[in-house]
DOTORRO-230551 format. One record per residue (C-alpha): residue in one letter; x, y, z. Coordinates in pm, 1 decimal. Last residue first. Layout:
BEGIN
+---+----------+----------+----------+
! r !       xx !       yy !       zz !
+---+----------+----------+----------+
! A !        X !        Y !        Z !
...
+---+----------+----------+----------+
REM end
This chain:
BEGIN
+---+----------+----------+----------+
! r !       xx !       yy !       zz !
+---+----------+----------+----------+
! X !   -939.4 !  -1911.0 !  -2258.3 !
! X !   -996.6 !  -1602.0 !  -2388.8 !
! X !   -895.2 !  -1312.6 !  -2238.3 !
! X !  -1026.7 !  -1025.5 !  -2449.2 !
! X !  -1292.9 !  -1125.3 !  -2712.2 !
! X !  -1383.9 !  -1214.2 !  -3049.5 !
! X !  -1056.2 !  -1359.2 !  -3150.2 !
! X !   -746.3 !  -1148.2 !  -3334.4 !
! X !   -666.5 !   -959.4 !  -3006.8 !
! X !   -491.4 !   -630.1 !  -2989.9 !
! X !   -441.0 !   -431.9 !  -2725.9 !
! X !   -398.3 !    -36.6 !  -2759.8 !
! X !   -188.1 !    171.3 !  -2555.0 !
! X !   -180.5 !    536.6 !  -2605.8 !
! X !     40.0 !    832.7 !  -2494.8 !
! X !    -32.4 !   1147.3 !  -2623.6 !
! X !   -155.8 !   1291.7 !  -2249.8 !
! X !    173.7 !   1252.7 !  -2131.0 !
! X !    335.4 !   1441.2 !  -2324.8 !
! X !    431.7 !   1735.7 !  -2101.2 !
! X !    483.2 !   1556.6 !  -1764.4 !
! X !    787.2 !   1353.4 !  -1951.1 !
! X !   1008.8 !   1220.9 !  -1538.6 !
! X !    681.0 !   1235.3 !  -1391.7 !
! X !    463.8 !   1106.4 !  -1678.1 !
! X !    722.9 !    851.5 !  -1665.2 !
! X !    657.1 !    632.7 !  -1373.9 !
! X !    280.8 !    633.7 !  -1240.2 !
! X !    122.1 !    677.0 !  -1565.9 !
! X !    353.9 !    509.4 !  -1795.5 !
! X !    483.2 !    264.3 !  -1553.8 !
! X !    136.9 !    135.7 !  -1458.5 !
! X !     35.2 !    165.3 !  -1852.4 !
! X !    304.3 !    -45.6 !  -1922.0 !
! X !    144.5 !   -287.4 !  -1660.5 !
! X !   -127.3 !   -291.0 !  -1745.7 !
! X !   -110.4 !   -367.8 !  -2128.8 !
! X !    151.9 !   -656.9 !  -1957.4 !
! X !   -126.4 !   -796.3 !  -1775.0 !
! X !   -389.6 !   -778.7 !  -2094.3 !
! X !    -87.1 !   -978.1 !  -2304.9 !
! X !     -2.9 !  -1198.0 !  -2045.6 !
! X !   -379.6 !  -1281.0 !  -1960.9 !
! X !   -478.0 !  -1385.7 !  -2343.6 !
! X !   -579.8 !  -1051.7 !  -2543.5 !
! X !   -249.2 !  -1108.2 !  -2743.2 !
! X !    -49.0 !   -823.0 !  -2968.5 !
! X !     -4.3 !   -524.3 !  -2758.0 !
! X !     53.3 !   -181.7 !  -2959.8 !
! X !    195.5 !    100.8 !  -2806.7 !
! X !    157.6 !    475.7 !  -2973.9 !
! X !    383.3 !    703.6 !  -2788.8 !
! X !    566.2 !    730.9 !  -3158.8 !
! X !    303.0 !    798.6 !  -3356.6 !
! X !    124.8 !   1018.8 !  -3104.3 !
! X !    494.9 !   1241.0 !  -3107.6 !
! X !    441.0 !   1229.7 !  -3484.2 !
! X !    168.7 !   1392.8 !  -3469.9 !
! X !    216.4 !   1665.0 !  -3217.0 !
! X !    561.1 !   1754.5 !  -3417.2 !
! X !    926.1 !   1630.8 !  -3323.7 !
! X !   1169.7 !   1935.9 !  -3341.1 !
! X !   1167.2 !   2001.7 !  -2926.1 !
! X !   1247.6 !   1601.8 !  -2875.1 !
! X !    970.4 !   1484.4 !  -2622.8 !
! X !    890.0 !   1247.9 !  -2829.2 !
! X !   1231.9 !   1064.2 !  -2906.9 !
! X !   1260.1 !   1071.2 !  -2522.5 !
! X !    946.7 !    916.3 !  -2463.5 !
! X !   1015.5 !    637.8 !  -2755.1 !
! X !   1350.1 !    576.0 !  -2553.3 !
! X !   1258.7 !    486.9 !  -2269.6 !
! X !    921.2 !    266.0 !  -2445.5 !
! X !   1244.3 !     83.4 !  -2594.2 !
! X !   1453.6 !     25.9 !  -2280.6 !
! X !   1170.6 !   -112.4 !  -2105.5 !
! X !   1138.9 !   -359.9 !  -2427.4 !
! X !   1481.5 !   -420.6 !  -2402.5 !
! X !   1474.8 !   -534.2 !  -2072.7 !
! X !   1180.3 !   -754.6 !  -2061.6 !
! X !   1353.6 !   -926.5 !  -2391.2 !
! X !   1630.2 !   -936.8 !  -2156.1 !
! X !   1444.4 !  -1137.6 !  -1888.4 !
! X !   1339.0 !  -1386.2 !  -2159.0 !
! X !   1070.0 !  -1479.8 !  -2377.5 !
! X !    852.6 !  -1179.7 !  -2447.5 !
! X !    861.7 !  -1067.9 !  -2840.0 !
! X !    979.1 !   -703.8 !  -2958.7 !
! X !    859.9 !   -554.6 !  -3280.5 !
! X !   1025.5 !   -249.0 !  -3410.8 !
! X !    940.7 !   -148.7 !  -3730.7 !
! X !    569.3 !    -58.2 !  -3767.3 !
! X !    666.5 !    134.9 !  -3367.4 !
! X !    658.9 !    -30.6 !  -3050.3 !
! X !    467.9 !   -342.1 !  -3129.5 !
! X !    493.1 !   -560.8 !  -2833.8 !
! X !    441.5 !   -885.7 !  -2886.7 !
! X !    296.7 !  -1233.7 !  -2759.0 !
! X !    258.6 !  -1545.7 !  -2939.2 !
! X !    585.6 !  -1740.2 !  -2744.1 !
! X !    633.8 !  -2090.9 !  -2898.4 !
! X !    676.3 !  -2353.3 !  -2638.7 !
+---+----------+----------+----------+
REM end
């Protein structure tokens, strides 16, 4: 079984879901995306750069896992980063003509 689903954290850093520790590292990433960002030297646009998550796969892992990061995001992290919270943004990408498809 080939896995189609990504997580694009940044244009080079792509992270696949497979295995626990792809779950892992992928937690570990968006970590350490919000503390790149809230670095006093990064500016406004590169902090949206960087808090910019992109979801390849409109099937039902790819819309639960857009969920779910925005679940830890908002309910998570926002208390830990309160002051860029607001440049966060998730996007989900699906290459048919609509989300979940079946």
């Amino acid at each position: 079984c080939l896995c189609t689903k990504f997580l694009v954290i940044s244009r080079t850093c792509v992270r696949t879901m497979q295995e626990v520790e792809d779950a892992q590292k992928i937690r570990r990433t968006v970590i350490d995306c919000f503390e790149r960002a809230s670095l006093p030297s990064v500016s406004e646009e590169e902090k949206k750069r960087i808090l910019h998550f992109a979801i390849v796969g409109g099937g039902p892992t790819g819309v639960e896992f857009a969920a779910s990061l925005h679940d830890y995001v908002t309910e998570d992290l926002v208390n830990i980063y309160p002051g860029i919270k607001d440049l966060v943004k998730i996007t989900l990408l699906e290459a048919g003509d609509h989300i979940l498809s079946m």
